[in-house]
MOPAC internal coordinates of N, CA, C and O (Angstrom, degrees):
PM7 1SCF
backbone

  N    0.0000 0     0.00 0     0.00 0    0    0    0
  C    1.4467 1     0.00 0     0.00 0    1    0    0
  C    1.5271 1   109.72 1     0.00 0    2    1    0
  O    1.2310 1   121.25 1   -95.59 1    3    2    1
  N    1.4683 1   115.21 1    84.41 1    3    2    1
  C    1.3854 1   101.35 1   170.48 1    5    3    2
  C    1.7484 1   100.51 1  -114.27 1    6    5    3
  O    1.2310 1   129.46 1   -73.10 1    7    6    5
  N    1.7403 1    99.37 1   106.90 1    7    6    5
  C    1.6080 1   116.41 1  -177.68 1    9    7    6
  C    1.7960 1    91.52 1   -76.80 1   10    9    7
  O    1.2310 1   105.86 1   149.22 1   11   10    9
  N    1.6510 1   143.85 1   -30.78 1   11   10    9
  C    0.8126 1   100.42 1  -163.45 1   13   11   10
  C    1.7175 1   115.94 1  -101.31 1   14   13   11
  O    1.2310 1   120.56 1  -176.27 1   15   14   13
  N    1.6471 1   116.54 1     3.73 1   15   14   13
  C    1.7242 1   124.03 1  -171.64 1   17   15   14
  C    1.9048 1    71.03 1   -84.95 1   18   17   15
  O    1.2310 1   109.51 1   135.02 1   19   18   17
  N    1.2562 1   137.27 1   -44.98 1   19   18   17
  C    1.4943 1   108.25 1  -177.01 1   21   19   18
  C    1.2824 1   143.01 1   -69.91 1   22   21   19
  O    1.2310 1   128.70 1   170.91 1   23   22   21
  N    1.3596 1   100.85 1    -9.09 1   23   22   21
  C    1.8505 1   118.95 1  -176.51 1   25   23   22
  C    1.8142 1    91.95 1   -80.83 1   26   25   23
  O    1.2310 1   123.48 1   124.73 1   27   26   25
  N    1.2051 1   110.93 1   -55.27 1   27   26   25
  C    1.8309 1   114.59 1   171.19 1   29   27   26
  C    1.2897 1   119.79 1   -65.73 1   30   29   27
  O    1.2310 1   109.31 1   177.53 1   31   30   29
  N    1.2993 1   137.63 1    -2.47 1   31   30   29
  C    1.1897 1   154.90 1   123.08 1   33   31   30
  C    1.2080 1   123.88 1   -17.44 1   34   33   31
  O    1.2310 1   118.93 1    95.73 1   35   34   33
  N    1.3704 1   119.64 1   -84.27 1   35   34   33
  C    1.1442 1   153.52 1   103.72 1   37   35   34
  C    1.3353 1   140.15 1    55.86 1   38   37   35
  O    1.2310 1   128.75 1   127.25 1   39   38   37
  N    1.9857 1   100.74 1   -52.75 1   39   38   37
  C    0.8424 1   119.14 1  -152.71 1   41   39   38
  C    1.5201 1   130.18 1    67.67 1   42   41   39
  O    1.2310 1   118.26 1  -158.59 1   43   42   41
  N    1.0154 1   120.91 1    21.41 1   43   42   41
  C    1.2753 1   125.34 1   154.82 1   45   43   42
  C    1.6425 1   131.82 1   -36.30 1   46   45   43
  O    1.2310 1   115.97 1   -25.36 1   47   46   45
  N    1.1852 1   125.25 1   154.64 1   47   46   45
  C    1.6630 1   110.47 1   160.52 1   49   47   46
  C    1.5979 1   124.30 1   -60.59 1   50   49   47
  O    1.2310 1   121.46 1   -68.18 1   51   50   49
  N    1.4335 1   114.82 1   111.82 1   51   50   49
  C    1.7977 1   119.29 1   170.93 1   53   51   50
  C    1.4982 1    95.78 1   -64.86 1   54   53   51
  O    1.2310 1   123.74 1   -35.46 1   55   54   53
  N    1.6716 1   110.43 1   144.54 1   55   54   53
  C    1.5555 1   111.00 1  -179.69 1   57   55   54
  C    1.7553 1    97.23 1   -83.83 1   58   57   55
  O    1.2310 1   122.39 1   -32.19 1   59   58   57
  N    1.5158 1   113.04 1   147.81 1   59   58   57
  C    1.0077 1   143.60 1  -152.82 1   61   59   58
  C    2.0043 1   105.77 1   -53.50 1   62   61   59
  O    1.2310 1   109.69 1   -66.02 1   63   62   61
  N    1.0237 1   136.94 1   113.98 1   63   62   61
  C    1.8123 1   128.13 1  -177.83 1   65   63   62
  C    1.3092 1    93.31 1   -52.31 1   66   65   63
  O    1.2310 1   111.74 1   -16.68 1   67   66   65
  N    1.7867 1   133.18 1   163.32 1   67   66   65
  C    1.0713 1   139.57 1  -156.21 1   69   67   66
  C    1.0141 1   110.98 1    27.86 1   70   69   67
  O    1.2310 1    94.74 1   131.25 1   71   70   69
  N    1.3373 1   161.58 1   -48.75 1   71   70   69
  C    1.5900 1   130.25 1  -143.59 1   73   71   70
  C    1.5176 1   115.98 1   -41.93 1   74   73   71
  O    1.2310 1   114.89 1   171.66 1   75   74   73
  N    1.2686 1   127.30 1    -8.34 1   75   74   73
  C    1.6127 1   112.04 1  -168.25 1   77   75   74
  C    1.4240 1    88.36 1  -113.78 1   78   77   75
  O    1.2310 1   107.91 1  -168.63 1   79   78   77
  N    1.5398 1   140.18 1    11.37 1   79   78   77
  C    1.6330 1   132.57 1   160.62 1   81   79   78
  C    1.6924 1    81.11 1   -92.29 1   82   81   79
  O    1.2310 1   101.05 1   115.92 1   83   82   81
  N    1.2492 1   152.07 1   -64.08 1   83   82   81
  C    1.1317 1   151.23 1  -128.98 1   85   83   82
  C    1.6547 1   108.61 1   -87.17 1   86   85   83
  O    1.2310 1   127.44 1   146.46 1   87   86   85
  N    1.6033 1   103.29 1   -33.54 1   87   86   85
  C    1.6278 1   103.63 1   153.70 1   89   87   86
  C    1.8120 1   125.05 1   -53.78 1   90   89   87
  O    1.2310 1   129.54 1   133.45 1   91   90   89
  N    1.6525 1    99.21 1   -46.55 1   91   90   89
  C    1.3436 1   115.44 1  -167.41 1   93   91   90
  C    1.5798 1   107.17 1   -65.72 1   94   93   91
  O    1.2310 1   126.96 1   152.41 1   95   94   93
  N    1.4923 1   104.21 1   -27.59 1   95   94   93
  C    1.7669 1   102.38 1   169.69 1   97   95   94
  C    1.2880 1   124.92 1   -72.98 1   98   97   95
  O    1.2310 1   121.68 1   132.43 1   99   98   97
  N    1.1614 1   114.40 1   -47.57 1   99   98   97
  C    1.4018 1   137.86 1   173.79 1  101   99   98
  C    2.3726 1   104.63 1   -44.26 1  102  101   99
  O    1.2310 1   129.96 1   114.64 1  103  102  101
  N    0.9766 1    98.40 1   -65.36 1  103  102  101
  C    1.6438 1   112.29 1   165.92 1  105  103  102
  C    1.4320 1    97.38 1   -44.10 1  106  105  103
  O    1.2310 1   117.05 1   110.20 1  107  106  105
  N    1.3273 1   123.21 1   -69.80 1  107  106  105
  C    1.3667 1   120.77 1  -143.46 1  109  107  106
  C    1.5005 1    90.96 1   -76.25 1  110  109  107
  O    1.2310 1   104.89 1   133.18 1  111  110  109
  N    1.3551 1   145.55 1   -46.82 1  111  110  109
  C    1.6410 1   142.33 1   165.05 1  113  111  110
  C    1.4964 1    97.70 1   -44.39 1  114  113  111
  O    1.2310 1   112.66 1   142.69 1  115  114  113
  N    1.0688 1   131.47 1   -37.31 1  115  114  113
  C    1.6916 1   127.92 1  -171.76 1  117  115  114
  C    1.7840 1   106.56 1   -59.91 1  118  117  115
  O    1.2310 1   138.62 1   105.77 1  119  118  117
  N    1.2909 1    81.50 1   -74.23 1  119  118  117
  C    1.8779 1    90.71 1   165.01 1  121  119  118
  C    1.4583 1   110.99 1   -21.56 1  122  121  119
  O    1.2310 1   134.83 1    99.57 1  123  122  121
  N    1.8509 1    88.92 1   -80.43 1  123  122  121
  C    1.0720 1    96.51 1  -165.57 1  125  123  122
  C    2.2561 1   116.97 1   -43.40 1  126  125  123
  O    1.2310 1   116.01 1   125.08 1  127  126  125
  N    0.9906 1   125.19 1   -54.92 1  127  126  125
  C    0.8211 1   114.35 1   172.85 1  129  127  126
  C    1.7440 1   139.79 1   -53.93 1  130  129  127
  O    1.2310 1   127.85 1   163.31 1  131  130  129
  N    1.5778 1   102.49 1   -16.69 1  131  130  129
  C    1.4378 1   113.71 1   171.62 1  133  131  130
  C    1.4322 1   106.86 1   -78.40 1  134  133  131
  O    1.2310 1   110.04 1   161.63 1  135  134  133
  N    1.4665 1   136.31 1   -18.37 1  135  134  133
  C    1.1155 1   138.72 1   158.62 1  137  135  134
  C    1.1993 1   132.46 1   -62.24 1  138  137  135
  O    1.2310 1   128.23 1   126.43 1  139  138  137
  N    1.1083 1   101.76 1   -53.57 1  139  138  137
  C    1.7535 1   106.51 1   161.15 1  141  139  138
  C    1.5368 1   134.80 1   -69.89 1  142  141  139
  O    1.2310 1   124.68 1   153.90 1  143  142  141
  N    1.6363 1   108.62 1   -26.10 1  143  142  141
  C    1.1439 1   105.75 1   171.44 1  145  143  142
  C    1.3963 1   113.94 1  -107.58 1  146  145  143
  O    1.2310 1   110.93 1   170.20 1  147  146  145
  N    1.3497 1   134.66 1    -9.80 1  147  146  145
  C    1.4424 1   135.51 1   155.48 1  149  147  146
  C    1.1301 1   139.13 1   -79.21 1  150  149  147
  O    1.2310 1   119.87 1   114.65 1  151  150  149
  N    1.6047 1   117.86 1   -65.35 1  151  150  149
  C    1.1073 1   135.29 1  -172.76 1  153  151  150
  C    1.5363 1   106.63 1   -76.48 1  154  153  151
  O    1.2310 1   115.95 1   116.41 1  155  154  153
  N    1.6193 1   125.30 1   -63.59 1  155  154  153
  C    0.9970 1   109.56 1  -177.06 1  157  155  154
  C    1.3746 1   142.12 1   -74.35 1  158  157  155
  O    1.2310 1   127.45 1   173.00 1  159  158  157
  N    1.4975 1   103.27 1    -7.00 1  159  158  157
  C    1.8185 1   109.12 1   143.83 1  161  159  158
  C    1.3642 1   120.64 1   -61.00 1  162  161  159
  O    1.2310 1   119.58 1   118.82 1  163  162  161
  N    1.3211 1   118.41 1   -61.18 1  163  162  161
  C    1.6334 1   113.80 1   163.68 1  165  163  162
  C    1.4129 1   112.07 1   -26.03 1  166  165  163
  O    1.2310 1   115.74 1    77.05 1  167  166  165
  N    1.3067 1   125.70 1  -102.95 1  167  166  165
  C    1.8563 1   125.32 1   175.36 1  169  167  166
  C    1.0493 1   101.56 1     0.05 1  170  169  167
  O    1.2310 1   110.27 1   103.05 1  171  170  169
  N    1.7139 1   135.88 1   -76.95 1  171  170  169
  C    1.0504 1   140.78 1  -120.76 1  173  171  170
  C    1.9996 1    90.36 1   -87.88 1  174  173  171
  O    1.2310 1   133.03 1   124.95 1  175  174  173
  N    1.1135 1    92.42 1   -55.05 1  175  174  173
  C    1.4907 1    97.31 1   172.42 1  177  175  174
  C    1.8753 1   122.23 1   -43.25 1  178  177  175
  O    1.2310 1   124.44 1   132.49 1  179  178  177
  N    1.4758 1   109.09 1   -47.51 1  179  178  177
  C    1.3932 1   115.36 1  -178.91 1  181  179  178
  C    1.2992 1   104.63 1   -88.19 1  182  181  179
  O    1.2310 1   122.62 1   147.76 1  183  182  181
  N    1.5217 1   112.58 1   -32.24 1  183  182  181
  C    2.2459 1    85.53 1   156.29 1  185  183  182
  C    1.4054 1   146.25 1   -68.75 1  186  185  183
  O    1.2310 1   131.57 1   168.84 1  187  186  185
  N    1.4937 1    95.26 1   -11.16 1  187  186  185
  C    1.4186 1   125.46 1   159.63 1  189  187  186
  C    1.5311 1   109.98 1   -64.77 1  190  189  187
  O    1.2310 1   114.45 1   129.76 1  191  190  189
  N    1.0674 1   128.12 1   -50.24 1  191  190  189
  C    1.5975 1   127.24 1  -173.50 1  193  191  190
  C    1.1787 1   102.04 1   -74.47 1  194  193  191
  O    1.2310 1   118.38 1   124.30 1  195  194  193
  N    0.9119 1   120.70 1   -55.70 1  195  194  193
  C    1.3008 1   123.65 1  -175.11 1  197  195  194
  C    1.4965 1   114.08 1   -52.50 1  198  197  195
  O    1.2310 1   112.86 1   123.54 1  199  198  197
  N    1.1154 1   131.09 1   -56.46 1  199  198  197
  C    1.4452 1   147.58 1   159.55 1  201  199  198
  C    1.5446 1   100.53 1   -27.57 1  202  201  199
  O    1.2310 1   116.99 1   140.61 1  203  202  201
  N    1.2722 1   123.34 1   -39.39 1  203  202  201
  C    1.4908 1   124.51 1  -136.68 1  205  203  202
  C    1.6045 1    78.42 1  -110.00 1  206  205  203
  O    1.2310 1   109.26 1   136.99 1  207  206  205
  N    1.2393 1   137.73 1   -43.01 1  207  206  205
  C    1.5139 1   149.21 1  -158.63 1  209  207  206
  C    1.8857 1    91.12 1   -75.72 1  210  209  207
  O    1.2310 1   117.87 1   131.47 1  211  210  209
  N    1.4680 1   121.66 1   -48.53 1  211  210  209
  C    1.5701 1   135.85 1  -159.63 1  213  211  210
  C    1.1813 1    97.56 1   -67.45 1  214  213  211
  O    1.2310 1   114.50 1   142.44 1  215  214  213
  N    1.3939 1   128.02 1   -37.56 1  215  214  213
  C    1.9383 1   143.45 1  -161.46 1  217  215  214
  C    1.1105 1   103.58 1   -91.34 1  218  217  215
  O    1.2310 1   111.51 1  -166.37 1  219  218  217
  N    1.6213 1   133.59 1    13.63 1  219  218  217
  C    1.2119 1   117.47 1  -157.74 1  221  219  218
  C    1.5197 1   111.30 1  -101.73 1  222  221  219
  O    1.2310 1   114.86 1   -65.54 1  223  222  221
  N    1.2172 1   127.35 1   114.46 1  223  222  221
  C    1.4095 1   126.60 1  -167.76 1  225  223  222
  C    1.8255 1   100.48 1  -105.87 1  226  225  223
  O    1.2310 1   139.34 1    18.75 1  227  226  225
  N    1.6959 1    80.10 1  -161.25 1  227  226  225
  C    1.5809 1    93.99 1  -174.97 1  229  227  226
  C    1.7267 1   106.12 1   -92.37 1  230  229  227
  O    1.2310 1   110.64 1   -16.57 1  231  230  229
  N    1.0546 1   135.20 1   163.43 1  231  230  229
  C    1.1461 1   135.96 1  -175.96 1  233  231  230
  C    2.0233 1   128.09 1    92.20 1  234  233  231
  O    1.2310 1   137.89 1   147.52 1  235  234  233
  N    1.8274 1    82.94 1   -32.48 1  235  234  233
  C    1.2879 1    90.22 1  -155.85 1  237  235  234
  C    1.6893 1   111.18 1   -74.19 1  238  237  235
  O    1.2310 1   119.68 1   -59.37 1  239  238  237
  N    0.9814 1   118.21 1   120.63 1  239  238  237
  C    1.5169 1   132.58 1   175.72 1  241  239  238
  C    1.6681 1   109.70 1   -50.30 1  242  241  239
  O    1.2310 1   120.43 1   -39.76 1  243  242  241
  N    1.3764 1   116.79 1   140.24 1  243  242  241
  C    1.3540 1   122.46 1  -153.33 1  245  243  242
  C    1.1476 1   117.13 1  -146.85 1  246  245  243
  O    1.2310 1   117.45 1   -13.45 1  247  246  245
  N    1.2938 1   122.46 1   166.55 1  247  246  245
  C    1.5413 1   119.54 1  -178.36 1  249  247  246
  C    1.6246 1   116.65 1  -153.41 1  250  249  247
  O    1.2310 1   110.14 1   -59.63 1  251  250  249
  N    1.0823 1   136.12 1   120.37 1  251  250  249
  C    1.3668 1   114.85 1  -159.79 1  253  251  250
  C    1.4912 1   107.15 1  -110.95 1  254  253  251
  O    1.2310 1   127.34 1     9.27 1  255  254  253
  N    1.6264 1   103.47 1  -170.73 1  255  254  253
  C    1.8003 1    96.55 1   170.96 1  257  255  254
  C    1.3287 1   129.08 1   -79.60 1  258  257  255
  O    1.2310 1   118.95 1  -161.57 1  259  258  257
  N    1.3697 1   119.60 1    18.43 1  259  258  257
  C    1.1566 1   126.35 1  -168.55 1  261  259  258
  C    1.6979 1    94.46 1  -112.44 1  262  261  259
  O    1.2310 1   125.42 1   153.08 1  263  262  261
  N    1.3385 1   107.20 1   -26.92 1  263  262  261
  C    1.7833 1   100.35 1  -175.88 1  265  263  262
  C    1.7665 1   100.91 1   112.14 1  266  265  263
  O    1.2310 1   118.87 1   160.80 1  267  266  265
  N    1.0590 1   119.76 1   -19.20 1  267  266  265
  C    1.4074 1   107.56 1  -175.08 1  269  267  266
  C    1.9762 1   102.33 1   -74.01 1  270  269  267
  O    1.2310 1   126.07 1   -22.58 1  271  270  269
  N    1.1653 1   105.94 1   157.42 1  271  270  269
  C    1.1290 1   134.17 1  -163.87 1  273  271  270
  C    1.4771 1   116.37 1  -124.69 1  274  273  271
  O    1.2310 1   114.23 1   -74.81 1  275  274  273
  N    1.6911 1   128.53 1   105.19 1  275  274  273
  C    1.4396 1   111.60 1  -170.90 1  277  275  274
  C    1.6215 1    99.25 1  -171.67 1  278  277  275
  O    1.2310 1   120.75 1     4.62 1  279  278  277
  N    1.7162 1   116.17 1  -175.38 1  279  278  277
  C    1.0318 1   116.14 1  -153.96 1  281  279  278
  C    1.6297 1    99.08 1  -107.19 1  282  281  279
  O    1.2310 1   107.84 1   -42.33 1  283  282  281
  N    1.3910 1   140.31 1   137.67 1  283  282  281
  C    1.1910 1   135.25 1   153.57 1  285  283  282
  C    1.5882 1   115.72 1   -52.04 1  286  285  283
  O    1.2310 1   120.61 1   -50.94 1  287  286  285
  N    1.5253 1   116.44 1   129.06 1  287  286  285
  C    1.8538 1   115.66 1  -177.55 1  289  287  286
  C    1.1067 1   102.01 1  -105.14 1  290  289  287
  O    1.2310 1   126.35 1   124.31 1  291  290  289
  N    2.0177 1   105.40 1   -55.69 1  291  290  289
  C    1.7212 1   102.26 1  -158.99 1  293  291  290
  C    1.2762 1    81.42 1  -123.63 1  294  293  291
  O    1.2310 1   114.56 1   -20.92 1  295  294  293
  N    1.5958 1   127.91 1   159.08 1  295  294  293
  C    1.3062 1   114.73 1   123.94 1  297  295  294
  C    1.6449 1   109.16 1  -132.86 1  298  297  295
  O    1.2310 1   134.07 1   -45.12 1  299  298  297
  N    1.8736 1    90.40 1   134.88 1  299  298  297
  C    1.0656 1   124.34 1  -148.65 1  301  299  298
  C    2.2708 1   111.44 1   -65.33 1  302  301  299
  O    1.2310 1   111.55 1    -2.18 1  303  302  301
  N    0.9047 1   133.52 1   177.82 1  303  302  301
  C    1.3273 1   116.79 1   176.41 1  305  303  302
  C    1.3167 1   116.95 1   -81.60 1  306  305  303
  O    1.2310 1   123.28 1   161.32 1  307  306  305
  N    1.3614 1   111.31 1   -18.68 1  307  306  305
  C    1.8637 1   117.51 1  -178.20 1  309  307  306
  C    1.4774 1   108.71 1   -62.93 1  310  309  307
  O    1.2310 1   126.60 1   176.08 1  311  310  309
  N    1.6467 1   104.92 1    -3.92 1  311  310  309
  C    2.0442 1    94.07 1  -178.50 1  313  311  310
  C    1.4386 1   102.71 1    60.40 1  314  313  311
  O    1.2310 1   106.13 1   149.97 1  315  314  313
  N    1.3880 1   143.36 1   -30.03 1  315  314  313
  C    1.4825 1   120.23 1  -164.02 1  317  315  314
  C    1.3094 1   108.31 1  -102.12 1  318  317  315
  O    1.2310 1   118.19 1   174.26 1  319  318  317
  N    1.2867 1   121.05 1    -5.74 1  319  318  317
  C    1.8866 1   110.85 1   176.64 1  321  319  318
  C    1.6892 1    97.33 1  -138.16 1  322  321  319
  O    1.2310 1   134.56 1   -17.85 1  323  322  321
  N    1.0326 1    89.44 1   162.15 1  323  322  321
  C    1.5799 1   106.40 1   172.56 1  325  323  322
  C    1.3297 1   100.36 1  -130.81 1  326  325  323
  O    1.2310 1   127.08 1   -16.57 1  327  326  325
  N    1.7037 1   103.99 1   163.43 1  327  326  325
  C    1.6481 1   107.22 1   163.35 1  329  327  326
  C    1.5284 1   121.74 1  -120.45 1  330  329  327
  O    1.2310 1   124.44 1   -59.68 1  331  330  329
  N    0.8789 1   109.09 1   120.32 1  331  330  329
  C    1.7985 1   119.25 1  -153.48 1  333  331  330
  C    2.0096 1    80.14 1  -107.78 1  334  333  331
  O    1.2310 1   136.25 1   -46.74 1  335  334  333
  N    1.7376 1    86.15 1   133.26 1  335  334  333
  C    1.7909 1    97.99 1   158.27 1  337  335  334
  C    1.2925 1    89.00 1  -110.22 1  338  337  335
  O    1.2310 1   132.71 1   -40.65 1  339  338  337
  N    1.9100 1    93.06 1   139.35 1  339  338  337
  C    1.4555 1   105.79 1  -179.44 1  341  339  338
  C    2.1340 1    93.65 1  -111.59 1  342  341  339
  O    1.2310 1   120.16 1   160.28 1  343  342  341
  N    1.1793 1   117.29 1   -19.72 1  343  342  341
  C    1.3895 1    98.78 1   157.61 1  345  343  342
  C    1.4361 1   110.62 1  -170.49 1  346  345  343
  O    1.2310 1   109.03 1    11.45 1  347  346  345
  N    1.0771 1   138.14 1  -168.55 1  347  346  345
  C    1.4476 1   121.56 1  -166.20 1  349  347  346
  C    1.2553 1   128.21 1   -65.25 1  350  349  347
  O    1.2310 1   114.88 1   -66.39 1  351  350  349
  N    1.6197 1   127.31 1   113.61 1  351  350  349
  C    1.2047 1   127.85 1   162.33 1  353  351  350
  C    1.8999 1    88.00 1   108.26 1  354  353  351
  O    1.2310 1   115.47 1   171.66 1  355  354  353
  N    1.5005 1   126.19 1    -8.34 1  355  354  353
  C    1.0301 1   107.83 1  -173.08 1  357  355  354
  C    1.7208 1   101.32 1  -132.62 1  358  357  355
  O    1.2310 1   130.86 1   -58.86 1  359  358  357
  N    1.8559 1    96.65 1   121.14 1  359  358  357
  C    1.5176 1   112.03 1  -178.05 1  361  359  358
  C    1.4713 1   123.70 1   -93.79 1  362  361  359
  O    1.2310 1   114.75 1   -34.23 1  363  362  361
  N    1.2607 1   127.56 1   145.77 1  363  362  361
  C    1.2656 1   105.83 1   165.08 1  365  363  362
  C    0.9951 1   110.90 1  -143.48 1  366  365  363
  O    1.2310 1   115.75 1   -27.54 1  367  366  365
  N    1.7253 1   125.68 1   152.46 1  367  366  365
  C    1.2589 1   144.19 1  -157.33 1  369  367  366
  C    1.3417 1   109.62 1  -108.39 1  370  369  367
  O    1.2310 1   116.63 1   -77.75 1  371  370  369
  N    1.4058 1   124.01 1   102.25 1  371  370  369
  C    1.7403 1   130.05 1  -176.89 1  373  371  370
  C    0.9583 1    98.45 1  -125.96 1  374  373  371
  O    1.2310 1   129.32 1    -8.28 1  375  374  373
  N    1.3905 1    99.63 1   171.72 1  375  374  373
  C    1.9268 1   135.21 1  -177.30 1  377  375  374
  C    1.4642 1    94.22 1   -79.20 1  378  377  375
  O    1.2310 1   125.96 1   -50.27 1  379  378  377
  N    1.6344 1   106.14 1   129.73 1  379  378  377
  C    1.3380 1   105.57 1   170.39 1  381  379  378
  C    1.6057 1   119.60 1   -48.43 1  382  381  379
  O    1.2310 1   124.41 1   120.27 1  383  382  381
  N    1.6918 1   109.15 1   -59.73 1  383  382  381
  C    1.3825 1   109.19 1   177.64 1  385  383  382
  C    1.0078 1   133.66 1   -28.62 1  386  385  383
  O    1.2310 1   125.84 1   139.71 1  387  386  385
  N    1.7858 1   106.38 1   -40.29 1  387  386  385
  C    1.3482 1    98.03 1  -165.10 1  389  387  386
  C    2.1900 1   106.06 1   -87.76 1  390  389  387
  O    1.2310 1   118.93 1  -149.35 1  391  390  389
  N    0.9901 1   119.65 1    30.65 1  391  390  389
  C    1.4918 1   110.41 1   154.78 1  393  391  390
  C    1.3458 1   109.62 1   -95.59 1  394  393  391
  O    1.2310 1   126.15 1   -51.14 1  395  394  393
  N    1.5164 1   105.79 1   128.86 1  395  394  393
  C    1.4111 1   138.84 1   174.71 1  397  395  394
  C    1.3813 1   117.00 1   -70.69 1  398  397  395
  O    1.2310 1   124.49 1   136.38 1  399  398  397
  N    1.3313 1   108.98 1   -43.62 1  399  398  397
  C    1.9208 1   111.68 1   166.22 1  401  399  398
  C    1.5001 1   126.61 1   179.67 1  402  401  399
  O    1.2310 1   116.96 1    -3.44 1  403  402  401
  N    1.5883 1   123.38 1   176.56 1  403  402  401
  C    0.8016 1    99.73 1  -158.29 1  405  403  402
  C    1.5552 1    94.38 1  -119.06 1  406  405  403
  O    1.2310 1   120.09 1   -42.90 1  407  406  405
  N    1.5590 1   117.42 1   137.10 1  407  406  405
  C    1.5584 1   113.36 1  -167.40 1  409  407  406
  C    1.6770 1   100.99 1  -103.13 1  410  409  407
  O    1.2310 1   133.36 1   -22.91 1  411  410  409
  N    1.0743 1    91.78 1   157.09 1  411  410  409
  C    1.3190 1   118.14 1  -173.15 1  413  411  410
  C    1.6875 1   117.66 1   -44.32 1  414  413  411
  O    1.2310 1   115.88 1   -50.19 1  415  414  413
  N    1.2186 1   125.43 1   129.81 1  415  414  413
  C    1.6421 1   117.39 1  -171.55 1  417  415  414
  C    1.2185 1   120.79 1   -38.14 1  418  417  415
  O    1.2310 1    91.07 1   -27.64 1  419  418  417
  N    1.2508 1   166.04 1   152.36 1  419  418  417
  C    1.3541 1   164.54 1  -174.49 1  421  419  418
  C    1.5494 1   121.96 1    65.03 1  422  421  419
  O    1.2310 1   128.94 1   165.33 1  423  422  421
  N    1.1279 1   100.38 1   -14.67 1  423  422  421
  C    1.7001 1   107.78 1   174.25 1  425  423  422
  C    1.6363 1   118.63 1   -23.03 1  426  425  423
  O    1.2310 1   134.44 1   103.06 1  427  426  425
  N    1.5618 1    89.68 1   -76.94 1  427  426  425
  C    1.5505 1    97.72 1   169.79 1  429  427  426
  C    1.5578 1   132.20 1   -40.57 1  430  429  427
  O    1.2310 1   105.03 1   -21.15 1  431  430  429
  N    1.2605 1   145.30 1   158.85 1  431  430  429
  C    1.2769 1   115.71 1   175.97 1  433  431  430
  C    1.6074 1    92.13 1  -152.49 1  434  433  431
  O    1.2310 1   110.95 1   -45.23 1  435  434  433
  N    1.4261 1   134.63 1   134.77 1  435  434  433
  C    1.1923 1   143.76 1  -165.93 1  437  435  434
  C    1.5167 1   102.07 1   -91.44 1  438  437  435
  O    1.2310 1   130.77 1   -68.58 1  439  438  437
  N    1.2295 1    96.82 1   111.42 1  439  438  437
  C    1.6433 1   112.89 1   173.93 1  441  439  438
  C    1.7029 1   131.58 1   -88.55 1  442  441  439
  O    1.2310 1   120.04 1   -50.56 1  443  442  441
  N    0.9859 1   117.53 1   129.44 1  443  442  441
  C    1.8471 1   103.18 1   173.90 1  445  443  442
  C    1.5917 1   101.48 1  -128.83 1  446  445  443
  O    1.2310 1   121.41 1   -50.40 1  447  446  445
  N    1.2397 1   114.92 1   129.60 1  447  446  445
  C    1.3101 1   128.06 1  -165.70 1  449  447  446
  C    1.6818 1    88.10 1  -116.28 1  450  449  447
  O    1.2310 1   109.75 1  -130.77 1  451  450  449
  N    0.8369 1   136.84 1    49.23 1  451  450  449
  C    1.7487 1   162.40 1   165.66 1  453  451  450
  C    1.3186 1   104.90 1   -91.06 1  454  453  451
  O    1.2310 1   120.10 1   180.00 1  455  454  453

């Protein structure tokens, strides 16, 4: 029983010459486009943070992913935390990563509700 050498027999439809180079292009533009519009914005973006995380001194006014807002005091030799004053007399100790950016000098502004 060979139903399918008789359907091509037949006259049946022969499958199309190239279609499986014409798939392989189609994929390879696919790729190609998830690269350019995914990945290599990503990179470019996390060498940016990273860059921005490496520069990070004392003074510099900050903002993290949580939304808090405060001043860099120490940063410590372990590279993985800093200590951010978020207002007078009160410090806090975070994960470098998690600061989101660094705002512009004077941003902050020291308040007394006195």
């Amino acid at each position: 029983m060979d139903i399918i050498s008789k359907a091509y027999a037949e006259g049946g439809a022969a499958p199309a010459a190239g279609g499986d180079m014409q798939m392989m292009i189609v994929i390879a533009m696919c790729m190609i486009a998830v690269y350019f519009f995914v990945m290599r914005p990503n990179n470019k973006k996390r060498k940016e943070m990273q860059n921005l995380l490496n520069n990070l001194a004392v003074g510099d006014e900050v903002l993290t992913a949580g939304g808090i807002a405060g001043k860099i005091t120490k940063l410590p030799d372990n590279k993985e935390y800093v200590l951010m004053s978020v207002s007078e007399g009160f410090t806090m100790q975070i994960r470098r990563n998690y600061i989101a950016a660094v705002l512009p000098k004077g941003t902050l502004v020291a308040t007394n509700d006195k």
